[in-house]
N, C-alpha and C positions, 0 to 999 in steps of 0.2 A: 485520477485517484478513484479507487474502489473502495468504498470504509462501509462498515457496521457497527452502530452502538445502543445496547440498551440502556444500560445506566447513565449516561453522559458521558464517561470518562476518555471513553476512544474518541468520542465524538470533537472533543475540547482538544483532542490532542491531534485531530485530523483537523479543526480551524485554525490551527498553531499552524501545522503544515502548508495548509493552502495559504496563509497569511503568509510565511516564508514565500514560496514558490510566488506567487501573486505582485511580490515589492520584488527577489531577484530578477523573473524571468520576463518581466517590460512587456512589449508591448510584442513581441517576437516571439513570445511562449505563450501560447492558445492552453488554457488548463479546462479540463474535464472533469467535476467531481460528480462523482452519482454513489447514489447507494447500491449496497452487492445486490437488491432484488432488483433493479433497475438498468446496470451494467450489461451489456450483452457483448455477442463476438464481433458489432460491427464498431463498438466503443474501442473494443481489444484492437480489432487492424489498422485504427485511424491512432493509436497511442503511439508516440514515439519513444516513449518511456510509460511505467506504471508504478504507481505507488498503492500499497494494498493496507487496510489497516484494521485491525478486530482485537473485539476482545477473546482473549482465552474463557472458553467454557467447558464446563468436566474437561480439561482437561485438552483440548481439542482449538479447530478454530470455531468461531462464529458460524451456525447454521446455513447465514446470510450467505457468509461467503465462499462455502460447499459450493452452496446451491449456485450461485456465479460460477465455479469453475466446472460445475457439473453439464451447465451449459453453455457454458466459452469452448472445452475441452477440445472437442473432437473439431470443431467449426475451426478453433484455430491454430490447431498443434503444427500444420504446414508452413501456414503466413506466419507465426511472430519466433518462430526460431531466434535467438539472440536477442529478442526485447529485456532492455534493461529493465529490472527492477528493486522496489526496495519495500519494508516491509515493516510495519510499526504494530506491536501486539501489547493490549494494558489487560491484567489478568491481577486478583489480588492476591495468589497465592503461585500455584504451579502454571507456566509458558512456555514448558520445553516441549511441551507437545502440542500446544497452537504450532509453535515454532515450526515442528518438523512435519506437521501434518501439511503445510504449506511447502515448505523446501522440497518434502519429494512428491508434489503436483506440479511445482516448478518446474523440476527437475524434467519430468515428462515432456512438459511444454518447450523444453530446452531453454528457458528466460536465464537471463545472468543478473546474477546479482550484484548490485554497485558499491555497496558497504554492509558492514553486518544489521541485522537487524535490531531497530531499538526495541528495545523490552522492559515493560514496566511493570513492577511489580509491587502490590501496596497501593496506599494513596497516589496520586497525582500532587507534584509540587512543581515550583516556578522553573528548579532545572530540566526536569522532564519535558514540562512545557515551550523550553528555550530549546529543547534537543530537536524535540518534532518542527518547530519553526527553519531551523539551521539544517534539516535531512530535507524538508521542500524547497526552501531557499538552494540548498547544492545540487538537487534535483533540476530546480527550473535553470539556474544559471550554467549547467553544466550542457542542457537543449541550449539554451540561448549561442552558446560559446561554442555548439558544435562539439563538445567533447566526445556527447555520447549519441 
């Protein structure tokens, strides 16, 4: 997991995530959470999967997590060809452009994406919070089970 949060909000909903991931994926799924300044390319080639998660700012992603693929980018465009990932973004108004300013860095990187991305928009409430739980739980059991 690679997350940024200023307000809390991402942040509650990346603990929701790892709490999923952490009860599906036993004792067989090794998890990694760092934050985007802390992330680097040797995090990125040891992931079997990645989960990325920020808030929307003006409109955009997270600085944080720019600045992680500004310098994962080139270190790992080769090695993670088809690294699955997934993609959780809490913004209180507009996300379509956190959204897509990540899908076409993806896109570069060649990562696949496993489900669409969850997007929150507004407050934070219990289903949201159920959502992010339920995308790390399918994340880790899906390493666990070899799916992905």
């Amino acid at each position: 997991m690679v997350h940024h949060s200023r307000s809390g909000s991402t942040r509650l909903l990346h603990d929701d995530a790892l709490a999923g991931a952490a009860e599906a994926g036993g004792a067989e799924v090794e998890i990694r959470s760092l934050g985007a300044f802390d992330a680097g390319p040797d995090d990125v080639d040891w992931a079997e999967a990645i989960l990325l998660l920020t808030p929307a700012n003006f409109g955009y992603m997270s600085g944080a997590l720019k600045d992680f693929f500004e310098r994962i980018y080139h270190a790992c465009l080769a090695s993670t060809a088809g690294l699955p990932y997934a993609l959780v973004v809490k913004g209180d108004t507009d996300t379509d452009g956190a959204v897509r300013s990540v899908e076409r860095i993806v896109a570069g990187l060649k990562w696949r994406l496993l489900q669409p991305p969850l997007v929150v928009v507004g407050p934070l409430d219990a289903q949201h919070r159920e959502r992010a739980y339920d995308l790390g739980a399918t994340l880790a059991a899906s390493l666990e089970a070899g799916i992905i």
